[in-house]
N, C-alpha and C positions, 0 to 999 in steps of 0.2 A: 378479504374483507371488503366490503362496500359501504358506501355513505347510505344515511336515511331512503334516498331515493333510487338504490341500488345501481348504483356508478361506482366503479372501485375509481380511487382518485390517490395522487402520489402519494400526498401526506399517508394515507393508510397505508399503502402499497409497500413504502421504504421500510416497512416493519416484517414485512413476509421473510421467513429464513434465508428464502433459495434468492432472494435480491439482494446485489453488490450491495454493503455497505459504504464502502472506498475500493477510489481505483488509478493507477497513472502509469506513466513511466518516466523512471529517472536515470540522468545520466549517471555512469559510473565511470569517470575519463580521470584522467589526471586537471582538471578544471574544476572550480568548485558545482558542486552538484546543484541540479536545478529536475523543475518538471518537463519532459519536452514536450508533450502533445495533453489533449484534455485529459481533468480530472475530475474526481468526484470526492469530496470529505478529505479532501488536503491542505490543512494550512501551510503546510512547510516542510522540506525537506535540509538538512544539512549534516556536516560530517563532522560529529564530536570526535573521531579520532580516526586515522588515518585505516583506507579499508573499510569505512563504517557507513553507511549513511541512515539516519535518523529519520524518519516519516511521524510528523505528526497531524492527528486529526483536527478538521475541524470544528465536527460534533462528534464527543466521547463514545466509545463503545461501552456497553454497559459493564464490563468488566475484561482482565485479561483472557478469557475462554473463547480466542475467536480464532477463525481461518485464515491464513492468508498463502495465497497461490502466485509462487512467481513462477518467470520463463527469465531467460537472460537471450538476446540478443547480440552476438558480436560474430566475426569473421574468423575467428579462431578458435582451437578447440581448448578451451580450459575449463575449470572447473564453475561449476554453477553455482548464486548466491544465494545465502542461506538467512532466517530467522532468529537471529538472537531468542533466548530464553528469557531477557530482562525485558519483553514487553507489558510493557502495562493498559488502561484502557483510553489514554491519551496517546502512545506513540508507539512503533515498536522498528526494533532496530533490524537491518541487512548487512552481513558480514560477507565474503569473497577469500578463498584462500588466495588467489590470484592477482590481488592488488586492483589497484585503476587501472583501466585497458583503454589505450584509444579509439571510440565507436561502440563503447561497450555502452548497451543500457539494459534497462531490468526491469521487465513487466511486473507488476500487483495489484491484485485482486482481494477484497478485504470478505470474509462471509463472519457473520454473528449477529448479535443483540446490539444496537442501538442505545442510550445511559435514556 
């Protein structure tokens, strides 16, 4: 899409499918969890229960029907984190059979509809 004068400009642009809606990486250590490097539509992370960590957005996605891509990062081979099923369109949860890892972090990638 493009503005009146045929400029595509953010504000339109953040609407396009194939454009990250949210994005970071967070620690998964035995420390409480934080962001470590940029993000994009993250108010907050944290760990409602132990294994858990909670991402929520800054601006809502317009419902629970969205994507989210992770990769996990660590020196060992264990099992990869995964997407709870109770996400909603404010926050959605990362479980690990594996527990907190020292050095572990957890990429994501958010894709869907914008509220």
């Amino acid at each position: 899409d493009e503005n009146a004068a045929g400029v595509c400009v953010p504000d339109i642009l953040k609407h396009h499918p194939g454009i990250a809606k949210a994005h970071g990486v967070v620690t998964y250590d035995t420390s409480a969890p934080a962001l470590v490097s940029g993000s994009y539509n993250v108010a907050s992370v944290t760990e409602p229960s132990e294994d858990v960590r909670r991402i929520t957005f800054t601006n809502a996605m317009a419902n629970a029907n969205y994507t989210v891509v992770l990769s996990a990062e660590h020196d060992f081979s264990d099992h990869d984190p995964y997407v709870g099923q109770s996400r909603t369109a404010t926050y959605f949860d990362l479980y690990s059979h594996e527990g907190d890892g020292t050095g572990r972090l957890v990429h994501f990638t958010v894709f869907g509809q914008l509220a």
